[in-house]
C-alpha positions in Angstrom: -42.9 -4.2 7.1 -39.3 -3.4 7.4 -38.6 -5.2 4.3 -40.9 -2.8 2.0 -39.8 0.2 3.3 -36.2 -0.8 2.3 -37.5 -1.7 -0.8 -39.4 0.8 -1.3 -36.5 3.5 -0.4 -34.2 1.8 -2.4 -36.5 2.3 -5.5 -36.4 6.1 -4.8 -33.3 6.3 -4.3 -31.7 4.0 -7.4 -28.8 7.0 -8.3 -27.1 6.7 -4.6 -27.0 3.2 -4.5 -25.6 3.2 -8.2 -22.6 5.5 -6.7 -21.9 3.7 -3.3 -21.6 0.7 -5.7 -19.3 2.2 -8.5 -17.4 3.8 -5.4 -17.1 0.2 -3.6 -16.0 -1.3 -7.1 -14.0 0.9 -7.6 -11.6 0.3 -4.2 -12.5 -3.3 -3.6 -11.5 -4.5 -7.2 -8.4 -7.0 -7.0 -8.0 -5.5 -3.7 -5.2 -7.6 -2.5 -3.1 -7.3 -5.4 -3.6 -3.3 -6.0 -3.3 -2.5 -2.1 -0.1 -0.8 -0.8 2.1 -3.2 1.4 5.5 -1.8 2.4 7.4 -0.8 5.9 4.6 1.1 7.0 1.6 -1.5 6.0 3.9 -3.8 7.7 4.2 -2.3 11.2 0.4 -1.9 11.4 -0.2 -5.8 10.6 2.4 -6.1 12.9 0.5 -4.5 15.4 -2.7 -6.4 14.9 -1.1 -9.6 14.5 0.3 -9.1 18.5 -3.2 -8.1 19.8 -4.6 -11.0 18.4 -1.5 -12.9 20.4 -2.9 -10.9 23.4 -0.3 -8.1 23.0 -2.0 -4.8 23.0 -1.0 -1.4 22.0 -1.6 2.3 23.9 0.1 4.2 20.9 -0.8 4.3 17.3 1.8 4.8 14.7 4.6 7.5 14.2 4.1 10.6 12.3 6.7 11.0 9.1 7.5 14.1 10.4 8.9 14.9 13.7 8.5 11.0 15.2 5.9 11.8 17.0 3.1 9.0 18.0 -0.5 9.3 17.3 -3.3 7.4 19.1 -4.1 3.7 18.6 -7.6 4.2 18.3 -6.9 3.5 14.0 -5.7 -0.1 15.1 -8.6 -0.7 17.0 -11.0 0.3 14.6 -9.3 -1.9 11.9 -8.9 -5.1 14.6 -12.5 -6.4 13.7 -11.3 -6.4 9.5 -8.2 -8.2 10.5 -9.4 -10.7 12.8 -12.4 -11.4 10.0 -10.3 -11.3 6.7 -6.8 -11.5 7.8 -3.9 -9.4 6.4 -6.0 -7.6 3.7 -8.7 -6.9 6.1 -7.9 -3.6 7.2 -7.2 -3.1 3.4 -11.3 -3.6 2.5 -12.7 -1.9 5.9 -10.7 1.2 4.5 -12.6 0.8 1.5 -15.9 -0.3 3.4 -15.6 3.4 4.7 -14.9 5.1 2.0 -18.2 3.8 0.3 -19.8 5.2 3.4 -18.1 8.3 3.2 -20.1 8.2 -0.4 -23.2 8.0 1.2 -22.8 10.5 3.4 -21.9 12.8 1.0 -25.3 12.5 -0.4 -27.2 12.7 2.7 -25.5 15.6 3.9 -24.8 17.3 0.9 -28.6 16.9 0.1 -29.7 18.4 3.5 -27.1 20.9 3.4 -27.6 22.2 -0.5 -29.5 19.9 -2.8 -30.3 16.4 -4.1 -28.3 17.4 -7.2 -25.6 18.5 -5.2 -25.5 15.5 -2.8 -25.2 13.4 -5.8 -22.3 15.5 -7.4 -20.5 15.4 -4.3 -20.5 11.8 -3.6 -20.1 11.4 -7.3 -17.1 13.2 -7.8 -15.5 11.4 -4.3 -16.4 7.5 -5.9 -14.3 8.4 -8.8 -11.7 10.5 -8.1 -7.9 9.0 -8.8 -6.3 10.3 -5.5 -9.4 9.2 -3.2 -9.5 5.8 -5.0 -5.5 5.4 -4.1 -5.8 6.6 -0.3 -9.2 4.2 0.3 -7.8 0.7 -0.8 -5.3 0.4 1.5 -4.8 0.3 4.9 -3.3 3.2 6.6 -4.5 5.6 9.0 -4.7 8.8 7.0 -7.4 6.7 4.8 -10.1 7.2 6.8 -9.6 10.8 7.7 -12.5 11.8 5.3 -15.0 9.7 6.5 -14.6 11.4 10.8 -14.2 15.0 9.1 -17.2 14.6 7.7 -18.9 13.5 10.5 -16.9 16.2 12.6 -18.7 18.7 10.6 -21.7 17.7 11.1 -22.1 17.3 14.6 -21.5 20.9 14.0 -24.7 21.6 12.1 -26.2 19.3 14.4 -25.8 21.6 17.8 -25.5 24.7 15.9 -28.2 25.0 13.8 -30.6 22.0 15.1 -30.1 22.9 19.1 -28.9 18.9 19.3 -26.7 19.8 22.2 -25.7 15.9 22.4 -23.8 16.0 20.1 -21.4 18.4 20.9 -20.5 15.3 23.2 -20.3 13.3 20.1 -17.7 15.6 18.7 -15.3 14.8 21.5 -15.5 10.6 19.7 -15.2 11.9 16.0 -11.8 14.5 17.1 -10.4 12.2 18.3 -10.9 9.5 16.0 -9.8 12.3 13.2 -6.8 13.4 15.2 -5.8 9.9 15.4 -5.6 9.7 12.1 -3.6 12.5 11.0 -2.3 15.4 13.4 -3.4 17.8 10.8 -6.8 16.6 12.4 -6.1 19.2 14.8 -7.7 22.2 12.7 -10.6 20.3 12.7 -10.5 21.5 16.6 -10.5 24.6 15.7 -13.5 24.4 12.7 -15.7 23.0 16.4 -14.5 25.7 18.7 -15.3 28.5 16.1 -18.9 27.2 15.8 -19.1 26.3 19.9 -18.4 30.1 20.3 -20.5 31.3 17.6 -23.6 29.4 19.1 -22.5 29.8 22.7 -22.8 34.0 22.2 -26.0 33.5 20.6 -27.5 32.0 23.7 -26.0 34.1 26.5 -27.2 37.1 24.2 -30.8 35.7 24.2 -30.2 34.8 27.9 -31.9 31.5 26.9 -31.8 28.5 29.5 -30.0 25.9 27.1 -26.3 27.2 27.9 -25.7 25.7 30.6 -27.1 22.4 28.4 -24.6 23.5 26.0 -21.3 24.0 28.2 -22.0 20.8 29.8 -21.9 18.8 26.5 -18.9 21.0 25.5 -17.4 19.7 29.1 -18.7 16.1 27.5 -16.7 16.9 24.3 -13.1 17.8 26.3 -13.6 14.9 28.7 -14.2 11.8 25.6 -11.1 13.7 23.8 -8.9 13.5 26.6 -10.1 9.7 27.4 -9.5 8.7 24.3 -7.0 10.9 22.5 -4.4 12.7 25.6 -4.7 9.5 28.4 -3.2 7.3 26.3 -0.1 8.7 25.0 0.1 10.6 28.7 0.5 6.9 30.1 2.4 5.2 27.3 4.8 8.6 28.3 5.2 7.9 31.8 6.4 4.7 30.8 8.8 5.5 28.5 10.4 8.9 29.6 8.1 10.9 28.0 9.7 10.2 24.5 6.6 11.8 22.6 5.9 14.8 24.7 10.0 15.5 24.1 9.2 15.2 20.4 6.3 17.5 20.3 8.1 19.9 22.3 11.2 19.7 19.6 8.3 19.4 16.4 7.1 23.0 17.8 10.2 24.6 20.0 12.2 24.1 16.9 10.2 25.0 13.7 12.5 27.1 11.2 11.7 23.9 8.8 8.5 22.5 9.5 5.9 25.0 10.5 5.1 28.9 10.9 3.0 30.2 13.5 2.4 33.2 12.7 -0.8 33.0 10.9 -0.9 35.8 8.2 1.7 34.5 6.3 -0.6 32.0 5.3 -2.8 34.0 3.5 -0.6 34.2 0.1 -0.7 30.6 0.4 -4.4 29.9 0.4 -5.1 30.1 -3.4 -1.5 27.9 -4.6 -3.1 25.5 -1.9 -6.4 25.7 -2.9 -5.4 25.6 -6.9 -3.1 22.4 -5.6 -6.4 20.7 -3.5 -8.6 21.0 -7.1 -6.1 19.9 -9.8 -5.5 16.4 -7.3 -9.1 15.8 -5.8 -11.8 17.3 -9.2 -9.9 16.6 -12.2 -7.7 13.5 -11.6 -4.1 15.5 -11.6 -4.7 17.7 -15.1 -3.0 20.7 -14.7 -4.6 22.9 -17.3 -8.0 21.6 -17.0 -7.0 22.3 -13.2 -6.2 25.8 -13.8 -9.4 26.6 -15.2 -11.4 24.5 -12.5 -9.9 26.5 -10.1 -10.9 29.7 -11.4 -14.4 28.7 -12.1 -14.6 27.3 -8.7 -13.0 30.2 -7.4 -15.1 32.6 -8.6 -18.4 30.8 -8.0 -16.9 30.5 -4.1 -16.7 34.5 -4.1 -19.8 35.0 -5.7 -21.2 33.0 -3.5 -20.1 34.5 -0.4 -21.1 37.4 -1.3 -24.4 36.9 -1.7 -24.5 35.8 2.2 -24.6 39.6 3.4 -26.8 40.9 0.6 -30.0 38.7 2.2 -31.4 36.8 5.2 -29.6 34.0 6.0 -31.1 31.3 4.5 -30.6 27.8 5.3 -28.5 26.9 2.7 -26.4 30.1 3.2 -25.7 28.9 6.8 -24.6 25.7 5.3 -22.8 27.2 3.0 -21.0 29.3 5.3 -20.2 26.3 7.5 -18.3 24.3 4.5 -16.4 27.6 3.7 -14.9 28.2 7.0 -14.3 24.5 7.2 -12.2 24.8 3.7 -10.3 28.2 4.7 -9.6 27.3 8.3 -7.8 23.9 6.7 -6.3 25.9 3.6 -4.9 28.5 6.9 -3.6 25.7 8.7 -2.1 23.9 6.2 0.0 27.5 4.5 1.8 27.4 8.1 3.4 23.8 6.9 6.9 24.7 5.4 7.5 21.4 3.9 6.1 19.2 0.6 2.6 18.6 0.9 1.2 15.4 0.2 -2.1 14.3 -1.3 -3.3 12.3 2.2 -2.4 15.6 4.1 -5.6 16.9 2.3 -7.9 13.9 3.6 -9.7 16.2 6.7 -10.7 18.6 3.5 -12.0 15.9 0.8 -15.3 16.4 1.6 -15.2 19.6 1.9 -14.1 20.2 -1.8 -16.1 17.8 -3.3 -19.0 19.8 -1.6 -17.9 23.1 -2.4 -17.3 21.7 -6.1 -20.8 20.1 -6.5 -22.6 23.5 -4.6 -21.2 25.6 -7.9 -21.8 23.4 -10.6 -25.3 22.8 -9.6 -25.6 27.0 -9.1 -24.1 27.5 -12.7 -26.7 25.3 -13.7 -29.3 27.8 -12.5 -28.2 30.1 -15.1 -31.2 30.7 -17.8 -30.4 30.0 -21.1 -26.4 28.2 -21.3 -26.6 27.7 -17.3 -27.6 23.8 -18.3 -25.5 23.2 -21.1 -22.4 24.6 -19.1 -22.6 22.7 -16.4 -23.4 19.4 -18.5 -20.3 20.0 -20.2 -18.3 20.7 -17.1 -19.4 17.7 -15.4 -18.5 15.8 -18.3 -14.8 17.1 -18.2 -14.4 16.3 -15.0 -15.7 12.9 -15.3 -13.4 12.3 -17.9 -10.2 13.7 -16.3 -11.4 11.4 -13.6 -12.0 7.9 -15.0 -9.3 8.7 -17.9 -6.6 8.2 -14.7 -8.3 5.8 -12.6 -5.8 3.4 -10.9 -7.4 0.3 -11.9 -6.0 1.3 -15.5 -3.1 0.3 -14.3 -1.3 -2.9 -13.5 -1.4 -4.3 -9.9 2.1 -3.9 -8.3 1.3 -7.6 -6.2 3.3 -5.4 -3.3 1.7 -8.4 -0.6 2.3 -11.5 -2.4 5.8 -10.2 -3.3 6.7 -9.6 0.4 5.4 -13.0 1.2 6.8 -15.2 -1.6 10.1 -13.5 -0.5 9.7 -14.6 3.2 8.8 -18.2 2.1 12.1 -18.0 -0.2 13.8 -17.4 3.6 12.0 -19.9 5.4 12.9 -22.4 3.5 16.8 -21.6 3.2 17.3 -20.9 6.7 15.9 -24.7 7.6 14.3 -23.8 10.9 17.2 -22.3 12.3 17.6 -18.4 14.0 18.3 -15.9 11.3 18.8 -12.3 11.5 17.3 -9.6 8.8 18.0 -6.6 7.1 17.3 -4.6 4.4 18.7 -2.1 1.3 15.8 0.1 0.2 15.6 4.2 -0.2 11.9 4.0 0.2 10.9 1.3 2.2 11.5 -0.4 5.6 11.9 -4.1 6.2 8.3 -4.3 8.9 6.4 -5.6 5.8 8.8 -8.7 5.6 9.1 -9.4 9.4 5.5 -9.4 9.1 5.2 -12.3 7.4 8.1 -14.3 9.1 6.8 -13.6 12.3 2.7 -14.3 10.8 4.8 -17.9 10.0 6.1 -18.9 13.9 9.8 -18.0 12.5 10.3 -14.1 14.1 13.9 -13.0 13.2 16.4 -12.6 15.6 16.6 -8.5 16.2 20.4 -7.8 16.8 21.3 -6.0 20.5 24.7 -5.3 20.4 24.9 -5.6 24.5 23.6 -8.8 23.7 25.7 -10.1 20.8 25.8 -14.0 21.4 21.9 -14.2 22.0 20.8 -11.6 19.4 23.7 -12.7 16.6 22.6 -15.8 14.9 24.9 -17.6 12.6 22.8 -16.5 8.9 21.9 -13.8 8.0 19.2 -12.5 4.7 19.3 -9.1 3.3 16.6 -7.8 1.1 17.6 -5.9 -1.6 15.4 -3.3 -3.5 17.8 -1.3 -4.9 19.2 -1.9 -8.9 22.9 -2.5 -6.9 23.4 -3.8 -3.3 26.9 -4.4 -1.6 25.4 -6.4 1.6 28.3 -7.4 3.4 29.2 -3.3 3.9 26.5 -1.7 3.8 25.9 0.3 6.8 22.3 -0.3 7.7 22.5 -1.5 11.4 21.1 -4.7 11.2 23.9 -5.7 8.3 26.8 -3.8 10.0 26.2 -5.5 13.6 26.1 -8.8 12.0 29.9 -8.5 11.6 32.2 -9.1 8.5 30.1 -11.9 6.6 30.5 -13.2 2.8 27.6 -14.2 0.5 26.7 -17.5 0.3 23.6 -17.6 -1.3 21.7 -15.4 -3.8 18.8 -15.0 -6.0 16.8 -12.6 -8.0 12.9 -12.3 -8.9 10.8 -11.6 -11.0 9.7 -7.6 -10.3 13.6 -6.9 -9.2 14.0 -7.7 -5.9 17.1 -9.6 -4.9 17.9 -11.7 -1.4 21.0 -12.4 -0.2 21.8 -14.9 2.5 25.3 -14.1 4.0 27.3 -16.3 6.4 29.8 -14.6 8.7 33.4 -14.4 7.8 
């Protein structure tokens, strides 16, 4: 019985299973060869290789800006994938959830506007270039998308369905969301605009369900704080408070990294919202960006419009739910002083590809051209799409580099203790110690108080810069090794060098 009805689903619904799968393809293809592995790739299979050793973790990993530490709830999410799959695990369960955030795009979307516009949505999401990149590798930020999503619709579920549960819920998928990026944190605010919105509603009808409602919003607080303040509150208490000290400084001192006062956002909205189209619809173009913006634009304004010149239908409510969601996140993000990079966007990818799918599908409404128009702008945007897709280009082979460079050390340094370090401008050794450590053969890490224990007698420097002088170069690990000569060297293939020095 079960069987046929999956069958018989699946029959009906051949166009969404055709775009999980292209969107799947699309991020597991060669996956171990095309996913990023550097410092930061590194530390996280660090991590998982020590809980699997028994060595658990109460903080996730640091923030690129300001050292602060996020929650560890991304490294037990991802545990499962690595214990199953090993290394690249983490790499596919990213991509596992991407293809679900696919899905979801059509089940929402279709609730919240139209079959059509489901299918745009989720669509436009399996093939874009910069989705594509940031779901087939393992990082936290990757899986942003898929818990904003799901954020938002908890929303619709307690604010327009009276599923006061889930207002609980919301209190998992923040935190989750937060965990991934801090710019999670607006998504707070996208909740507590809609709790307010349907709290005043009830106490206004004096209906019996607010007290319902405050007690799932009490719920909502207490899973955040369990799973999102507790943990970095007790990794602080054991380490002097190091990340509460960085907040404080992140905020206390902001001249370069944020703005709080919030109108001086509001020029940037439309750069930001011009920037969030030309990198998510139409695969980087910048003229066919220009002019996706404006239509988009437009049809946004017309659109909103239209919601106080009638009754507020359901689609206008949804509507009006995705449009605060976008201009709260465009608000938030015009505070931020510094570059802006395309995974900062991820708690707003649904939300554009939405938005985007919502006007093409109203353009098509038009009489007469209203077909043909959109035809032809879906078309364009397919084609800026798939014209730039990644898997055009050659793998870069980032893991099995850093491994066939730790089994070039293992075998030179014989079984005996060896120090490492590294020469890079964009990259971090942790990828390298990964492997070493993965082996049984964990580097020595060099502690000046502790010199004759921490010192060992070789010592191998990778190299990923065009020139390298190892034995002064002032990267600490090279510097506290002493005054050492080169003893050994060698070059491969993709331009890496290692260098295996000796002391003086």
């Amino acid at each position: 019985m079960v069987a046929n009805k999956v069958i018989d689903w699946a029959k009906k619904n051949k166009l969404i299973i055709g775009v999980v799968v292209l969107s799947l393809l699309l991020r597991l293809f060669r996956i171990p060869s095309y996913m990023t592995f550097l410092g930061d790739e590194g530390r996280d299979a660090l991590v998982w290789l020590r809980m699997t050793r028994g060595k658990f973790t109460l903080i996730g990993p640091t923030t690129s800006i300001g050292n602060m530490y996020l929650g560890p709830l991304y490294y037990y999410l991802m545990l499962p994938f690595y214990v199953v799959l090993g290394t690249v695990g983490p790499s596919v369960g990213v991509a596992l959830f991407a293809g679900v955030t696919s899905f979801l795009l059509w089940l929402f979307g279709k609730e919240w506007f139209s079959e059509k516009g489901g299918i745009l949505a989720a669509f436009w999401y399996a093939i874009s270039p910069v989705a594509i990149v940031l779901s087939h590798s393992s990082w936290n930020p990757n899986v942003m998308p898929l818990f904003a999503l799901l954020t938002i619709w908890g929303i619709w579920q307690f604010w327009q369905k009276d599923k006061y549960y889930w207002l609980a819920i919301e209190g998992i998928l923040l935190s989750f969301a937060v965990q991934s990026h801090y710019l999670g944190i607006l998504l707070i605010l996208v909740v507590g605009l809609f709790f307010i919105i349907k709290l005043t509603g009830l106490i206004k009808g004096k209906s019996k369900n607010t007290k319902k409602l405050l007690v799932n919003f009490a719920l909502c607080a207490l899973n955040f704080a369990l799973l999102t303040i507790l943990p970095l509150v007790w990794f602080d208490l054991r380490h002097n408070f190091i990340n509460y000290k960085s907040f404080y400084k992140f905020f206390s001192e902001r001249q370069t990294t944020v703005n709080l006062k919030a109108y001086k956002a509001i020029p940037q909205i439309w750069p930001l919202w011009q920037m969030l189209v030309t990198r998510l619809i139409v695969g980087k173009d910048v003229l066919v960006g220009w002019w996706a913006t404006v239509i988009l634009g437009l049809g946004l304004i017309v659109n909103a419009i239209s919601l106080f010149r009638h009754s507020w239908a359901k689609k206008q409510k949804s509507f009006l739910l995705i449009l605060l969601w976008l201009l709260i996140g465009l608000l938030g993000m015009g505070l931020y002083k510094q570059h802006i990079y395309d995974h900062y966007f991820g708690f707003l990818f649904p939300a554009i590809f939405l938005l985007a799918a919502l006007i093409l599908t109203k353009i098509g409404e038009i009489k007469r051209i209203g077909k043909a128009l959109s035809l032809v702008l879906l078309m364009i945007i397919a084609f800026c799409s798939l014209s730039e897709t990644p898997l055009k280009y050659s793998p870069g082979y980032q893991m099995r580099h850093t491994a066939e460079v730790d089994q070039k050390i293992l075998e030179e340094a014989q079984g005996k203790p060896f120090n490492l370090g590294m020469i890079a401008k964009q990259n971090y050794d942790a990828g390298y110690r990964y492997f070493l450590e993965k082996s049984g053969h964990k580097p020595l890490e060099i502690v000046p108080a502790r010199a004759k224990e921490t010192i060992a007698e070789q010592l191998f420097v990778v190299c990923e810069e065009k020139e390298c002088q190892p034995t002064t170069h002032p990267q600490a690990e090279i510097a506290n090794f002493g005054w050492s000569k080169i003893e050994k060297e060698w070059e491969f293939p993709w331009g890496v060098k290692l260098f295996k020095l000796e002391h003086y």
